[in-house]
N, C-alpha and C positions, 0 to 999 in steps of 0.2 A: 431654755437654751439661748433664749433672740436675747434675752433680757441678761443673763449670764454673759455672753459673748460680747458686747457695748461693755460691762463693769469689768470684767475679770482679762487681765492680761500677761505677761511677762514679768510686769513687774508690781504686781498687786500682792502685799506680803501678807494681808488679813482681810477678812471678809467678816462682815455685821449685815446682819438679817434683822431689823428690827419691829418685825412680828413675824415670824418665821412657822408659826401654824405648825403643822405635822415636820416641817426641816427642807421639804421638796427642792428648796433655792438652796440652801445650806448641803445638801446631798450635790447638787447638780456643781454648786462652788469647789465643792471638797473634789470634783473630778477635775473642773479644769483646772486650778491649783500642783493638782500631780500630773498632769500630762504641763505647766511649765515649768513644773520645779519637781523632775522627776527624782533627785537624791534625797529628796525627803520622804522616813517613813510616817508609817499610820498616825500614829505618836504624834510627831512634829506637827502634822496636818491637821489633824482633830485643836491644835494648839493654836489654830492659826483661822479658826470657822468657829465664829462665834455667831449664834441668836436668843433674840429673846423673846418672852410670849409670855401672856398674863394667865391663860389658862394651863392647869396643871397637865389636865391628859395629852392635849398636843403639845407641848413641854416632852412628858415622857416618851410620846413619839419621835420624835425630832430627836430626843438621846440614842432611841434607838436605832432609828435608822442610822445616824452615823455610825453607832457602832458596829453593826452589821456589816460595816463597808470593809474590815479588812480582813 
């Protein structure tokens, strides 16, 4: 959240993770993103939090946990 809170603001329209591991930064982004830009749905926001990762299984973690978010 320390590390979250310095990048992500008001006016931050997309978030890149780029080694995003199981998504944990990518989960933590995808909140404060809706708490500045609350008229956006689940949708919109998954649209807007992107990471990437070389290994597959924390790849498919990181899909999940976002998706569980809404």
């Amino acid at each position: 959240d320390i590390v979250a809170g310095f990048c992500i603001n008001e006016k931050t329209n997309y978030l890149l993770d780029s080694g995003c591991g199981a998504g944990t930064f990518l989960v933590r982004g995808y909140y404060f993103l809706k708490k500045f830009q609350p008229t956006l749905n689940h949708q919109q926001l998954l649209e807007r939090v992107w990471g990437v990762e070389i290994a597959a299984f924390p790849a498919f973690l990181s899909v999940m946990n976002l998706s569980l978010l809404n």
